[in-house]
N, C-alpha and C positions, 0 to 999 in steps of 0.2 A: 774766695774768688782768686785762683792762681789760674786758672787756664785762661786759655785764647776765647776771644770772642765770637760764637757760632752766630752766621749770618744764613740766614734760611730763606732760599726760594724755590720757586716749582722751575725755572729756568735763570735766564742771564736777568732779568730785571731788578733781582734785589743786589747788584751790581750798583746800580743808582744810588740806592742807601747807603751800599758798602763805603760809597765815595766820601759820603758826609761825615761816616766815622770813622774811617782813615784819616783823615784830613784832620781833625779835632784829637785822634790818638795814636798820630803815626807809631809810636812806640808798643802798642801793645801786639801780641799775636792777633790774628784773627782767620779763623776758618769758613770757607764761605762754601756750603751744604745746598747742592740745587740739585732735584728732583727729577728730570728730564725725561724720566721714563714713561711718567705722567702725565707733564704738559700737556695742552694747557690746561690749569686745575678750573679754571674759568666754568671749563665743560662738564666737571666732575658731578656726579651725585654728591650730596652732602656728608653720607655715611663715609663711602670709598673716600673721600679727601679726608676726614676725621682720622680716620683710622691708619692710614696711609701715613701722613703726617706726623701724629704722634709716635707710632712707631721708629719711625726715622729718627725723626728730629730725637727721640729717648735712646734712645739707641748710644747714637753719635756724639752726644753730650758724656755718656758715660765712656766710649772709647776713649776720646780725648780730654776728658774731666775739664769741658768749658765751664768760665767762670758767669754765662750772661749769655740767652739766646735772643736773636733780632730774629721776630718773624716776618721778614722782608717781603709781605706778599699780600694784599690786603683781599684775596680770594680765601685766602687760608684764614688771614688773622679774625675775619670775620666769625671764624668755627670754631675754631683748633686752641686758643688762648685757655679757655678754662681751665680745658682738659689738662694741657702743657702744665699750666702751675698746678694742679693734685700731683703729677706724678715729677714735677722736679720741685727739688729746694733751692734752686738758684733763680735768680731774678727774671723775666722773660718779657719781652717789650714788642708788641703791635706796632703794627701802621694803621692810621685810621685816614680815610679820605679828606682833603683839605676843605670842608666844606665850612667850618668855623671862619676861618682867617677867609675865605673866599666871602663871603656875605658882608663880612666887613669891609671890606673894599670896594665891594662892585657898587658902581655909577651909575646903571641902569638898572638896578636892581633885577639883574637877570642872569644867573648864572648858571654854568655847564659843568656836567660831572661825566666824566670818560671815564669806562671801567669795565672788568671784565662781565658778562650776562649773569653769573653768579652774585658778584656784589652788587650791581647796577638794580634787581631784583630782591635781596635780603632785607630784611624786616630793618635789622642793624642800622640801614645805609639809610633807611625813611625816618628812622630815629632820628638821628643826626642831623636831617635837613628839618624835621620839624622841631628841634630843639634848638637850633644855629639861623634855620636860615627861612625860618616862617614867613619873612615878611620878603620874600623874595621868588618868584618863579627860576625854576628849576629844570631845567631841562636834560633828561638821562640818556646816554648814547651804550648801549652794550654791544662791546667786540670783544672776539677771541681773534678776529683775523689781525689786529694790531699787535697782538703780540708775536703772533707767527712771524711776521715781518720784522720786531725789534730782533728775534732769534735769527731770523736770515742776514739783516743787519751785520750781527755778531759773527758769525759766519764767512765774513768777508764777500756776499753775496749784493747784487746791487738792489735796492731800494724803489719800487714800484710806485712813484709818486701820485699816478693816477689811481691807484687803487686806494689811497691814504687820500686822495681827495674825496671819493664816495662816501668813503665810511665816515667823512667830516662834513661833509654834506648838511648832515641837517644841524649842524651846528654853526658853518657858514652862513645859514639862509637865516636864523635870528641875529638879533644886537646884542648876542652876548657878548659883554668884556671881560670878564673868569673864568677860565675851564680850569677845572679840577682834575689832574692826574691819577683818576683814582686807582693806576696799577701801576706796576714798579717797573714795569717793562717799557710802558711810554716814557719818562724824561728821556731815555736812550734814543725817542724818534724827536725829542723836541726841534732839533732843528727843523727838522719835515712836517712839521707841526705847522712852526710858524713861519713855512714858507709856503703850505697851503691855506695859513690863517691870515696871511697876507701881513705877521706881525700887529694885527689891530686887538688881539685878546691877550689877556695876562693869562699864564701858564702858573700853574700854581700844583709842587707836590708835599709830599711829607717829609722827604729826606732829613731838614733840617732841624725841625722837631723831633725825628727818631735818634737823631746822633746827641741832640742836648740828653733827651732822656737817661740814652747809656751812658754820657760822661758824668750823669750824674750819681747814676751807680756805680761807677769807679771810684767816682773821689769819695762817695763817704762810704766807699771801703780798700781806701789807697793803702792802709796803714798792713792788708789782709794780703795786697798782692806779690808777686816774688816780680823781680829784674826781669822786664820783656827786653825780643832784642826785635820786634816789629816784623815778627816771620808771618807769610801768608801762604796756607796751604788751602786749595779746593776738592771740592769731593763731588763726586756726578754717578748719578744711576743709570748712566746709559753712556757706552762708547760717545766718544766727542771726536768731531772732526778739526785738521788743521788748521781750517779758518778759526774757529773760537781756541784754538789752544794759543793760536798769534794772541785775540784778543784778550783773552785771561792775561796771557803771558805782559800786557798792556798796562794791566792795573797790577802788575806786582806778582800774579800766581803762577808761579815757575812748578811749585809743586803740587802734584796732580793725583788722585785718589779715586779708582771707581767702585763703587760703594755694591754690595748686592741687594734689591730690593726682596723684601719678605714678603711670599706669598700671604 
């Protein structure tokens, strides 16, 4: 494990993750790998994003001999996990939706899972709730337009409040006290979250759980790694405009990569 740490998404949302394990390893490299060309993978058939994905993300591990990939993107990691570990031999880590730690908390025993129409819908995501959160009603909200917005967001573009209020709508109009973030593009709206949630629901993502995960695969193989010096480069399948090259430029990515996707 001597390279940087690939951070995988289909746009800026595995940004939010990026943060938690920055934060926990400012010192290591880490390269942060989004798909853009894509976007939103939400929309995707299941093959095209399988295939799509793995591709990449194989690809780019071997350009830059990453020691650890983060599938920052819980559209994908719901697929693409398998596959990723047959064809790498280094360690590779999911997002799963907060729906564990959400059941435990909630006081009204009612809880909201926000996520893209792909996950919101997968087999995986109904596992989860009735393994976690059986004794609890559940209420599923699927958008891709949330994330279009977290990407305009990023952009430096302004924020459409009213349209973020419809799509929360039917989560407004119950008593739920936990929404579950279940994509990586929302914590980036959380403020707009909970200025149309009126702050009365807990916000709850994975971020924090995915960055213990990787520190844990660093330290028990510290002894494996060479001397980081905390460089962060990004890589993108599609021209990027000024706005997001500000905001990259935000979280540390000065250096910039556009990647060619394979037919």
């Amino acid at each position: 494990m001597v390279g940087p740490i690939l951070v995988f998404d289909s746009g800026i949302g595995g940004l939010s993750v990026f943060d938690h394990i920055h934060s926990q390893l400012p010192q290591h490299d880490i390269y942060y790998l989004f798909d853009n060309a894509r976007l939103p993978y939400g929309d995707l058939n299941e093959q095209e994003l399988i295939h799509g994905c793995v591709e990449l993300i194989v690809r780019q591990v071997k350009a830059i001999r990453a020691s650890i990939v983060v599938v920052a993107c819980n559209s994908a990691s719901t697929l693409v996990l398998p596959e990723l570990r047959k064809q790498l031999d280094i360690p590779v880590v999911g997002v799963v939706p907060a729906i564990k730690p959400a059941a435990l908390i909630s006081i009204t025993r009612h809880i909201g899972l926000l996520a893209t129409p792909g996950t919101v819908t997968r087999q995986y995501t109904q596992d989860l709730i009735d393994s976690f959160a059986s004794d609890c009603k559940v209420t599923l909200v699927g958008t891709s337009d949330l994330v279009l917005i977290a990407e305009a967001k990023a952009q430096r573009k302004t924020v459409d409040i009213n349209q973020i209020e419809k799509i929360l709508a039917p989560i407004k109009a119950t008593d739920i006290d936990t929404l579950v973030l279940g994509c990586t593009h929302f914590p980036l709206l959380q403020q707009e979250i909970d200025q149309v949630l009126q702050q009365k629901v807990m916000l709850l993502d994975s971020g924090d759980a995915v960055a213990a995960r990787v520190l844990s695969f660093i330290e028990a193989n510290e002894e494996q790694c060479i001397t980081k010096k905390g460089n962060l480069q990004a890589g993108f399948t599609k021209d990027i405009d000024l706005g997001l090259e500000m905001t990259l430029a935000d979280y540390g990515f000065t250096q910039l990569q556009r990647i060619t996707v394979a037919n």
